[in-house]
N, C-alpha and C positions, 0 to 999 in steps of 0.2 A: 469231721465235717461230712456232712450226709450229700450223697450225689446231686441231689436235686440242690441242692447249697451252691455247691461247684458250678454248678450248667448256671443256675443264674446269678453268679459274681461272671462266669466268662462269657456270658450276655451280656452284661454293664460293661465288662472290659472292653467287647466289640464293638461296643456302641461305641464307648469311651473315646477309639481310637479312630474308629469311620467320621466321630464329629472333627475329633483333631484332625485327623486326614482332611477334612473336606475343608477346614478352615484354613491349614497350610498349603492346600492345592491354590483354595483362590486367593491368599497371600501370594504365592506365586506367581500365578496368571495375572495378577495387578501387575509385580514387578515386574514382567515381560512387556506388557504393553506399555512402558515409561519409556520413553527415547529423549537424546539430547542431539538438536541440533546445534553443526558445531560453530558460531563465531568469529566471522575472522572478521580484522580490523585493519590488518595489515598486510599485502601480499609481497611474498618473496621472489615468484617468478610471472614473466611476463610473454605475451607474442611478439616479436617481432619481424617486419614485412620488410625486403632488399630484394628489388628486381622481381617483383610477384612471387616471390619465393619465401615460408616463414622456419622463423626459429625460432630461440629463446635464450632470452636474457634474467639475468638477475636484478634485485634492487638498489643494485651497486653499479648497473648498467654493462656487466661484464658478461659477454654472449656465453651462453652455455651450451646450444646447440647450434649450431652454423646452419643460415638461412638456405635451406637444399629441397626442402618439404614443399607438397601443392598446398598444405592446410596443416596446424597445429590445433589443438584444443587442448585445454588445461583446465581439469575437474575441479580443482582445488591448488589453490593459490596458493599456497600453505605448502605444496609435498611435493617433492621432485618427480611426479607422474607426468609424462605429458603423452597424449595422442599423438602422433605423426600420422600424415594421411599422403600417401604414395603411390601412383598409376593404380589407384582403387585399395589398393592395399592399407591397410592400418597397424601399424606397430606402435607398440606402446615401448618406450621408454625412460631410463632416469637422468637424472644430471650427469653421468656419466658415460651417456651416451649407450649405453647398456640395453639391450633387448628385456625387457621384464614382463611376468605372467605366459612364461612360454609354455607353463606346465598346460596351460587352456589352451583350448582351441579356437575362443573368440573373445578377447577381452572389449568393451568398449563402457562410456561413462552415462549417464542417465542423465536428461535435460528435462530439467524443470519448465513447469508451464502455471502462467502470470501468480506467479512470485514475487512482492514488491522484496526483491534484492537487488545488489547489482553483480552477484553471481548467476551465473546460468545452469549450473549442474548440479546434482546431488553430490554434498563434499566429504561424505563418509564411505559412502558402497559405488560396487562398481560392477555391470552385469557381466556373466558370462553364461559360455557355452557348451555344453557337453551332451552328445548321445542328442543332438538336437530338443536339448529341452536347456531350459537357462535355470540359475541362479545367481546368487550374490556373493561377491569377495570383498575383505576392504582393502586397501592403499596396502596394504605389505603384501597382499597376496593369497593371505586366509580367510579361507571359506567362511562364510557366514551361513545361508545354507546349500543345502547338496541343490543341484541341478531337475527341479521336480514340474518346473512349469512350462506352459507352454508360449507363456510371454510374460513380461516383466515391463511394467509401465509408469510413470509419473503421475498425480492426480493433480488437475488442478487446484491452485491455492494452497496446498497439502506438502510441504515440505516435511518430507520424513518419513511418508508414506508411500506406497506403492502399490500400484494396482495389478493383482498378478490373473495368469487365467492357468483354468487344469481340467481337460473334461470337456471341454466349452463351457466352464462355469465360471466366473470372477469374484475376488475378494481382496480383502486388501490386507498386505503386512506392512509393518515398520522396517527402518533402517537395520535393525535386529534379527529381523527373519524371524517374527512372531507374528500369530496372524491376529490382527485386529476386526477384521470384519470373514466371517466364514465364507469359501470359498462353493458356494451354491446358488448364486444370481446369473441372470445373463444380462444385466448390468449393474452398474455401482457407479455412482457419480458424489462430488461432494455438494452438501448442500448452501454451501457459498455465506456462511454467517460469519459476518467479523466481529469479533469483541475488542472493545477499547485494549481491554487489558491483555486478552492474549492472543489478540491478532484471530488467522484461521483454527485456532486450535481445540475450539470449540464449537467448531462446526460439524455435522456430525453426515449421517450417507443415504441416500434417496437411491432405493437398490428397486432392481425390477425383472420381473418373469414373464413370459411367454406365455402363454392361455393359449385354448381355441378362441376365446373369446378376445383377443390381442392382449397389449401388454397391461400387468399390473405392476402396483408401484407400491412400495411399503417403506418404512424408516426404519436404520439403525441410529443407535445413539450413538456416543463420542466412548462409553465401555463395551462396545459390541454386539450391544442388543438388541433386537427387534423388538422396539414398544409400538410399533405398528405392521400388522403383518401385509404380505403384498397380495393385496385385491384391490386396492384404486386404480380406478383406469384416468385418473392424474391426482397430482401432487406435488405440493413443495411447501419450504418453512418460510415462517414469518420471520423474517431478516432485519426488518425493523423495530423487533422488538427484543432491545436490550436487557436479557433475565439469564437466570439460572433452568428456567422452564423455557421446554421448547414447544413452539407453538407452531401447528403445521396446517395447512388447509388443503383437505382430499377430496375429492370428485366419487362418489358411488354414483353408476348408469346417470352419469351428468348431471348428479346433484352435489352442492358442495354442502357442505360441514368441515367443524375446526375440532382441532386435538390443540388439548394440554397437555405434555407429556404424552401417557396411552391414553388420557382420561379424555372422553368426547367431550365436551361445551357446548359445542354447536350442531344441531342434529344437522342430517345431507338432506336437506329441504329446499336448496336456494339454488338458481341458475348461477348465479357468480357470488360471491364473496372477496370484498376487496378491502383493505386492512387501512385504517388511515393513520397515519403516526401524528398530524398534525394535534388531534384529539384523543385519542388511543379507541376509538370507535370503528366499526366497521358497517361500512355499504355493502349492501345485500340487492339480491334482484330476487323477488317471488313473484309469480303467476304476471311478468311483463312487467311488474311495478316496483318502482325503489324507495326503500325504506333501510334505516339506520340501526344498528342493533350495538350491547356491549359486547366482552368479549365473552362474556358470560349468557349472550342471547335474551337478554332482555329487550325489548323494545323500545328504543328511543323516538326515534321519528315513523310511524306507519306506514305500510306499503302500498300507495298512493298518487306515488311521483314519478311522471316521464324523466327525470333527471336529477340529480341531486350533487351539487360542490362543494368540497370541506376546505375552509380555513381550520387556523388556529385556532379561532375561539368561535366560530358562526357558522353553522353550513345553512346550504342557499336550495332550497326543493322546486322546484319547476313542477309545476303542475298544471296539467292539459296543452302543455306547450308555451304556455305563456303566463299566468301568474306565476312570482315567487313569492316562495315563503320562505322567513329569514326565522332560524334557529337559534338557540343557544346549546352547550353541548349536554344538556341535562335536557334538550329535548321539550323545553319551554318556548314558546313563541314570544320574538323580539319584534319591536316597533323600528329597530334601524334601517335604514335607506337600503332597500334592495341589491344596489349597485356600489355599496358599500361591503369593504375586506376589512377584517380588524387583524393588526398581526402583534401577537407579544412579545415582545424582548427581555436582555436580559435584567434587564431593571424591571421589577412588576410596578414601579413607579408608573410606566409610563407603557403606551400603546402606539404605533402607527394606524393610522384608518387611509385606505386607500379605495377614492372613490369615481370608478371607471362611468364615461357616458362614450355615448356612440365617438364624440368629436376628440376628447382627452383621458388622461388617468391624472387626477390627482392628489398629492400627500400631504397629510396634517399629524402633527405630534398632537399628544393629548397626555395629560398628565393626572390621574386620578380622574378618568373619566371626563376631566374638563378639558376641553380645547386650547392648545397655547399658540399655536401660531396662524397666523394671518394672510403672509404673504401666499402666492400658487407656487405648489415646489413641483414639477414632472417625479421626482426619486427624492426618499429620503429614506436612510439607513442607519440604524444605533449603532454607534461607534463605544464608546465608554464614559462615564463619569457625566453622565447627562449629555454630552455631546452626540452628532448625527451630523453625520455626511448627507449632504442636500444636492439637488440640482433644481437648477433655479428656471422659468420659463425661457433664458436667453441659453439652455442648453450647457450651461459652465458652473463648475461643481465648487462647494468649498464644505468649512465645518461652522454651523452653527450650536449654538445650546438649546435649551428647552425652550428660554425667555425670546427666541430666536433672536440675539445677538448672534452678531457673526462673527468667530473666531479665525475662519479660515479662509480670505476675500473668494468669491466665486470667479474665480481668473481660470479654472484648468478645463481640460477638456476631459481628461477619464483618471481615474486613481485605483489604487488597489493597495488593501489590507496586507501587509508583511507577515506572513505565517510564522507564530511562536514567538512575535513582539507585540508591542504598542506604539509601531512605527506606522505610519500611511507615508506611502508614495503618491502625489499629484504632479501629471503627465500634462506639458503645455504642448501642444501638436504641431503648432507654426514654430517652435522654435525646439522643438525635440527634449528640451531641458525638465529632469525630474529635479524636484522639489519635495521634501523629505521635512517628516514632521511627527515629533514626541506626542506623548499624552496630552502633555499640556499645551499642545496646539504649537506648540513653539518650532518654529524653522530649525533643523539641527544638519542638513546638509543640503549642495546641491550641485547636479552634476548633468551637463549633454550629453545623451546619448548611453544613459545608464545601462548596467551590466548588474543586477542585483542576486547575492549568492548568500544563500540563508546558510551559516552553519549554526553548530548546536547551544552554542551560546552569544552566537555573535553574526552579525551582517558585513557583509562586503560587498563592498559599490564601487565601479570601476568603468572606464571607458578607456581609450588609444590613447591614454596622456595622462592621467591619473588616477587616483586608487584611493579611497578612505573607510575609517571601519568605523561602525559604529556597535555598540553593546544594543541589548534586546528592547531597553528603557530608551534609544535614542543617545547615551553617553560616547562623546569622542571617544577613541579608543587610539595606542599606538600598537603597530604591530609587535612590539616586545612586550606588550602588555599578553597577548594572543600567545606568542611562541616565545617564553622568557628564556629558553634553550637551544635558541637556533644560532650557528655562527657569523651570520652574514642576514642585514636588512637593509631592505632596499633605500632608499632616501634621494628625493630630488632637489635641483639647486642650481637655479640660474635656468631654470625650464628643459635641464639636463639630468639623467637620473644613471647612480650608481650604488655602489653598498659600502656600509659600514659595518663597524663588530657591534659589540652590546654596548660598547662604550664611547660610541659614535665615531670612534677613530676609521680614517676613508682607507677603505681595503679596493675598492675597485671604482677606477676616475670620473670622474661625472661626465661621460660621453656619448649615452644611448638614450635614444627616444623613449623609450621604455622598457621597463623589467617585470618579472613575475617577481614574487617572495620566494624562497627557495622554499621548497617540497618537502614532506617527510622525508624522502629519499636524499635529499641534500643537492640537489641541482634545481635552478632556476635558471629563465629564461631572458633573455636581451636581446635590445629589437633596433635596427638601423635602418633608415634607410627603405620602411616597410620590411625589411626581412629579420627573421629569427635565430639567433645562434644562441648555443647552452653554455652557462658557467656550472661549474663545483664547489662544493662549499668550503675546499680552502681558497677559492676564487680564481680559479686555474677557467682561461676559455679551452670548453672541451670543442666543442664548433663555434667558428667565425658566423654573424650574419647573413648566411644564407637561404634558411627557408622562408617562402613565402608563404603563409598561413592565411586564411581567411574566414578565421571562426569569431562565433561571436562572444565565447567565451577565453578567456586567455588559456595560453597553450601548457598543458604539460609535459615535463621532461624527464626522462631518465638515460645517464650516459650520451649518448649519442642521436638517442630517440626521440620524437616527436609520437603523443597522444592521438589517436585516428580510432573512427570506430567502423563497422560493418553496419550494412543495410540493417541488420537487425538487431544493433547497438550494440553488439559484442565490440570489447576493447581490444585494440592493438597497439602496436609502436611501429613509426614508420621513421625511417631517413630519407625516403623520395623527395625528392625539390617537387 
């Protein structure tokens, strides 16, 4: 094999392996930026409050730390860590009472910020301190990574992430200690997008630098990359618009333009840029005048107009202050009433037109462009299967159809749609009582002074004296249909209420005003006399009727405790009368 042979197979070779290299580094770097946040469903430990003093119990109700502490806090429900918080001091401990993380010098837990949970902390890491710079450990106490920053922070919306700083630069890493956004901004912020499907997690980071010129602004995407570099002196995404493309609108020296991705659309020509979702159009301001554009910058309506208002399917152009012009969203001129709104629903069957004068607003259903109803309604709203909640000129609401027959008499004074049924609630005022009604318009309960608790397949309705459940469809339901594993259900009798087993045989007397169902945890609540005492779920009373309670939801129990929350909804257990 002649030299020159050699040298170019161990070129090929090098290449060979620099692609493989480069392909398994960002094999890699993918798998580093994957995080799993963790799940819990059920918690094993809890706070509780004796003489302004906190500990901690089990979900057996068995104290595990004795209430001695100014303050507890508990990262994670799940793991015998708890916070103790002590004349300023903070020691972290386990169920055993036990000092842990002594090896640090500063262990504490990281608080999430508006999180739709109903945990408060990050439940995997936990910060610490060393040599005055922090890092992260998790729950046993190993390191995740070393001690390198100069602060460690929570992101809004962002569960999993963290916002760290090094330098006086900011970036962001995961619960892994891998950095997902690089550590060279003086700021990072999240850019607030929610997806149906995966919530914040596709929202990606609106980072910003310092100029002479003041601050610029640029985008990272949700894999770490600047597809927008920072020069806007503003910025932010379009939030409204549910894609795999993100859509951002930037300010160059006070002009706006929109981004695809990196890809410009919209050149920075326009005083404002404001995005409409009602028609997926956007309002534009040039040289004083408003006009309509796609997202693609075509011009739909010209720029021409003191003012310009989008519905659903018509926007309304104001011109010289006082004529309007009524659109359609293709940018053709309509002959309808001025003062007229068209809104579509989910039926394309059918249309609301709502038409405002100085003295009223009024509603009409229209059905394939033709008009169907007659009467004057102030409100009407699409309900389902041709049906529409109306309010009638006398102020009092019911369900009519298209034909405007009326399904649902106009008796109530205010209603509201049951979220994740096809249940409506209609509220009489003078007499407190809700009235509760299926698809089919049909009454399926009714109760004064309702108590309504959505869970995941099922409703619960309850007031100071009884308690009924229905399915998402409006179906009676019996509690052993709900919990067909629980040892003890409530059941009342003779305007008396006690428990039975699954077999209805009476495990505890028919003698309390009222009871709770007993809890995942196995204790429920029994009510005398206005006051609250706890049972167990072999039916043992662990407290006689003593607490007075005044919530307006029923009380939870564990052991000996009563349900209480703090100013800023954090849960506790209290025994305080």
């Amino acid at each position: 094999m002649s030299k020159k042979l050699r040298i170019i197979i161990a070129i090929i070779v090098i290449i060979i392996l620099g692609v493989a290299g480069f392909f398994i580094a960002k094999k890699i770097e993918q798998e580093n930026r994957k995080y799993n946040i963790e799940n819990i469903s059920e918690y094993n430990y809890f706070v509780i409050k004796e003489d302004n003093k906190y500990g901690i119990m089990d979900k057996e109700g068995k104290t595990i730390i004795e209430p001695n502490y100014d303050n507890i806090k508990i990262p994670n429900p799940t793991k015998a860590v708890f916070f103790c918080y002590q004349d300023d001091e903070i020691i972290a401990i386990n169920d055993k009472n036990e000092k842990i993380f002594t090896e640090y010098e500063n262990v504490t837990p990281l608080r999430l910020k508006n999180i739709s949970s109903d945990l408060m902390y990050e439940k995997s890491v936990l910060e610490y301190k060393e040599n005055e710079k922090y890092g992260l450990i998790d729950f046993n106490g190993k390191k995740i990574t070393k001690a390198i920053y100069d602060e460690i922070d929570t992101l809004q919306f962002k569960e999993g992430e963290l916002l760290v700083k090094s330098k006086e630069k900011y970036g962001v890493i995961n619960i892994k200690g891998h950095i997902l956004v690089k550590i060279k901004y003086d700021k990072v912020e999240v850019d607030k997008y929610y997806s149906s499907n995966g919530n914040y997690k596709e929202a990606g980071y609106i980072v910003c630098n310092t100029t002479k010129e003041g601050y610029r602004y640029g985008y990272v995407n949700t894999n770490g990359k600047e597809i927008i570099e920072t020069k806007y002196n503003d910025l932010y995404r379009v939030t409204d618009i549910q894609s795999k493309d993100i859509y951002i609108i930037a300010a160059d020296n006070g002009k706006y333009g929109m981004f695809k991705n990196n890809k410009q659309v919209i050149k920075n020509d326009y005083q404002s840029l404001v995005y409409n979702s009602e028609n997926n159009l956007v309002t534009a301001l040039k040289g004083k005048k408003y006009g309509v554009i796609t997202l693609e910058e075509k011009v739909i309506i010209p720029f021409q107009y003191n003012q310009i208002d989008v519905t659903e399917r018509y926007i309304y152009a104001t011109e010289n202050n006082e004529k309007v012009v009524v659109f359609d969203n293709q940018g053709k001129e309509s002959d309808i009433d001025e003062n007229t709104a068209i809104i579509n629903v989910q039926d394309t069957n059918y249309e609301i037109y709502i038409k405002s004068t100085n003295d009223s607003t009024t509603y009409s259903i229209y059905e394939n462009s033709k008009k169907k109803t007659n009467k004057s309604y102030t409100y009407i709203e699409y309900l389902y299967n041709g049906y529409f909640i109306a309010c009638n000129s006398n102020n009092k609401i019911g369900i009519i159809d298209s034909d405007e027959n009326i399904k649902v008499d106009f008796k109530y004074d205010s209603m509201r749609k049951i979220e994740n049924t096809t249940i409506v609630e209609f509220i009489d005022d003078s007499t407190k009582n809700s009235y509760f009604y299926s698809k089919d318009t049909k009454q399926v309960a009714q109760m004064k002074n309702a108590v309504v608790e959505n869970e995941n397949n099922y409703i619960k309705i309850y007031n100071n004296q009884d308690r009924i459940y229905l399915s998402a469809d409006g179906q009676a339901l019996e509690y052993t249909d709900i919990k067909p594993n629980n040892e003890l259900y409530a059941k009342k009798q003779n305007g008396k209420w006690g428990f039975v087993n699954s077999k209805g045989n009476k495990i505890i007397n028919y003698e309390y005003d009222f009871v709770t169902e007993l809890n995942q945890y196995g204790f429920a609540g029994i009510q005398k006399d206005g006051k609250w005492g706890i049972i167990n779920k072999e039916g043992e009373v662990i407290v006689n009727p003593i607490y007075e309670l005044t919530k307006e939801k029923e009380p939870n129990f564990i052991g000996k405790y009563y349900e209480a929350t703090y100013g800023n909804g954090e849960i506790y257990y209290s025994d305080m009368k």
